[in-house]
N, C-alpha and C positions, 0 to 999 in steps of 0.2 A: 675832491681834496683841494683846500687852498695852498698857492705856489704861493714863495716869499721871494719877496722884490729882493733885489742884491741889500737893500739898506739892513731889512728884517733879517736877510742872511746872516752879513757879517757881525749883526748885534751880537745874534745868538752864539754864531761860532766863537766871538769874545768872550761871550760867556763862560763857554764851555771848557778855553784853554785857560782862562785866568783861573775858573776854581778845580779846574781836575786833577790839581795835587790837593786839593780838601779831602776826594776822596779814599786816599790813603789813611790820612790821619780821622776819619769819621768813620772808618773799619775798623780800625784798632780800637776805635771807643765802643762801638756798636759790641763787639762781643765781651767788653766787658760787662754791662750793660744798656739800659735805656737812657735815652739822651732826652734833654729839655725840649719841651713842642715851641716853635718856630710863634711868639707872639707879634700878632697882624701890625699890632701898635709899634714894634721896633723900628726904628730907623730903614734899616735894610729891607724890614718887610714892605713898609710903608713907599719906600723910594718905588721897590717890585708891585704896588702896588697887591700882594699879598693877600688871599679870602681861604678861609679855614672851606667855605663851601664855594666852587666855583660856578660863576654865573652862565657858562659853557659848559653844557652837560657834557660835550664830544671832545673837550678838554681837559684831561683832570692830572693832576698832579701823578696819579698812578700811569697815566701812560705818555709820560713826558720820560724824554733822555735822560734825564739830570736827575731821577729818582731812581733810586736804588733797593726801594722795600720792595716788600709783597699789598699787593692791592686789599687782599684781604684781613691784612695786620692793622688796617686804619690809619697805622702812622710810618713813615720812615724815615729815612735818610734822606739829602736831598744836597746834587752839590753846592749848588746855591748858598745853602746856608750851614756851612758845617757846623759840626758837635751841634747839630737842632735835627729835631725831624719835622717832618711837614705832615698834614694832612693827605691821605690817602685822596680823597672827593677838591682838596683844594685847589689852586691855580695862581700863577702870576705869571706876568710881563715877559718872564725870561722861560714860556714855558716851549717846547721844541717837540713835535709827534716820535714816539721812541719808534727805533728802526725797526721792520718788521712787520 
Protein backbone atom coordinates (compact mmCIF):
# COMPACT_ATOMS: atom_id res chain seq x y z
CA UNK A 1 0.00 0.00 0.00
CA UNK A 2 1.33 3.56 -0.90
CA UNK A 3 1.79 6.03 2.13
CA UNK A 4 0.98 9.81 1.26
CA UNK A 5 3.50 12.40 2.07
CA UNK A 6 2.03 15.18 4.49
CA UNK A 7 1.44 17.36 1.04
CA UNK A 8 -0.86 14.46 -0.64
CA UNK A 9 -2.32 14.33 2.97
CA UNK A 10 -3.53 17.53 3.54
CA UNK A 11 -4.67 17.91 -0.34
CA UNK A 12 -6.92 15.34 0.20
CA UNK A 13 -8.27 16.11 3.64
CA UNK A 14 -9.13 19.71 1.94
CA UNK A 15 -10.95 18.02 -0.15
CA UNK A 16 -12.83 16.19 1.87
CA UNK A 17 -13.90 19.08 4.50
CA UNK A 18 -14.51 21.75 1.60
CA UNK A 19 -17.19 19.42 -0.14
CA UNK A 20 -18.61 17.21 2.72
CA UNK A 21 -21.73 19.48 3.09
CA UNK A 22 -22.24 18.49 -1.01
CA UNK A 23 -23.14 15.51 0.56
CA UNK A 24 -26.12 16.34 2.28
CA UNK A 25 -27.49 18.26 -0.52
CA UNK A 26 -26.50 15.13 -3.33
CA UNK A 27 -28.80 12.69 -0.87
CA UNK A 28 -31.64 14.63 -1.00
CA UNK A 29 -31.40 14.73 -4.86
CA UNK A 30 -30.28 11.17 -5.21
CA UNK A 31 -33.66 9.88 -3.82
CA UNK A 32 -35.51 11.89 -5.74
CA UNK A 33 -33.97 10.69 -8.69
CA UNK A 34 -30.88 10.23 -11.08
CA UNK A 35 -28.45 12.95 -11.24
CA UNK A 36 -26.40 14.22 -14.41
CA UNK A 37 -22.88 12.05 -15.18
CA UNK A 38 -19.89 14.15 -14.18
CA UNK A 39 -18.68 15.27 -17.91
CA UNK A 40 -14.69 14.72 -18.26
CA UNK A 41 -14.67 18.03 -20.54
CA UNK A 42 -16.10 20.41 -17.44
CA UNK A 43 -14.00 22.72 -15.92
CA UNK A 44 -13.87 20.97 -12.46
CA UNK A 45 -13.48 17.65 -14.15
CA UNK A 46 -10.81 18.72 -16.18
CA UNK A 47 -8.85 20.81 -13.36
CA UNK A 48 -9.42 16.78 -11.39
CA UNK A 49 -8.07 15.67 -14.19
CA UNK A 50 -11.25 13.38 -14.46
CA UNK A 51 -11.49 9.57 -16.79
CA UNK A 52 -14.78 8.05 -17.08
CA UNK A 53 -12.23 4.72 -17.08
CA UNK A 54 -9.32 4.96 -14.75
CA UNK A 55 -5.87 4.24 -15.87
CA UNK A 56 -5.19 2.55 -12.29
CA UNK A 57 -7.17 -0.53 -12.21
CA UNK A 58 -6.44 -0.60 -8.08
CA UNK A 59 -7.90 2.78 -8.16
CA UNK A 60 -11.21 3.39 -9.04
CA UNK A 61 -13.77 5.69 -8.17
CA UNK A 62 -15.84 2.90 -6.59
CA UNK A 63 -13.48 2.49 -3.77
CA UNK A 64 -12.45 5.92 -3.25
CA UNK A 65 -13.96 7.82 0.11
CA UNK A 66 -15.64 10.48 -1.70
CA UNK A 67 -18.09 8.06 -3.50
CA UNK A 68 -21.03 7.30 -2.12
CA UNK A 69 -22.74 4.72 -4.77
CA UNK A 70 -22.77 1.09 -5.17
CA UNK A 71 -19.89 -0.24 -7.37
CA UNK A 72 -22.23 -2.15 -9.08
CA UNK A 73 -24.77 0.69 -10.16
CA UNK A 74 -22.02 1.96 -12.69
CA UNK A 75 -22.62 5.25 -11.55
CA UNK A 76 -22.92 7.36 -8.40
CA UNK A 77 -22.59 10.11 -6.30
CA UNK A 78 -19.35 11.48 -5.64
CA UNK A 79 -18.52 14.39 -3.23
CA UNK A 80 -16.39 16.07 -5.49
CA UNK A 81 -18.83 16.75 -7.74
CA UNK A 82 -22.21 17.40 -6.41
CA UNK A 83 -25.72 16.98 -7.92
CA UNK A 84 -23.30 14.82 -10.82
CA UNK A 85 -22.53 11.24 -10.39
CA UNK A 86 -19.26 9.83 -11.51
CA UNK A 87 -18.33 6.62 -13.08
CA UNK A 88 -18.30 3.54 -11.03
CA UNK A 89 -14.46 2.30 -13.03
CA UNK A 90 -13.46 6.08 -13.13
CA UNK A 91 -10.78 8.21 -11.24
CA UNK A 92 -9.24 11.51 -10.53
CA UNK A 93 -6.65 13.53 -8.66
CA UNK A 94 -8.70 13.90 -5.63
CA UNK A 95 -9.11 10.11 -5.38
CA UNK A 96 -8.46 8.81 -1.53
CA UNK A 97 -8.46 4.59 -0.65
CA UNK A 98 -12.15 4.23 1.19
CA UNK A 99 -11.49 3.09 4.89
CA UNK A 100 -11.80 -0.43 5.41
Amino acid sequence: MKKLNRRQFLGSSAAIVAFAPSLLVSGRTIAGGHLPKVDPNDPQAKALSYVHESPKPENLCSNCQLYSGKAEAGWGPCAIFPQKEVAADGWCSAWVKKAG
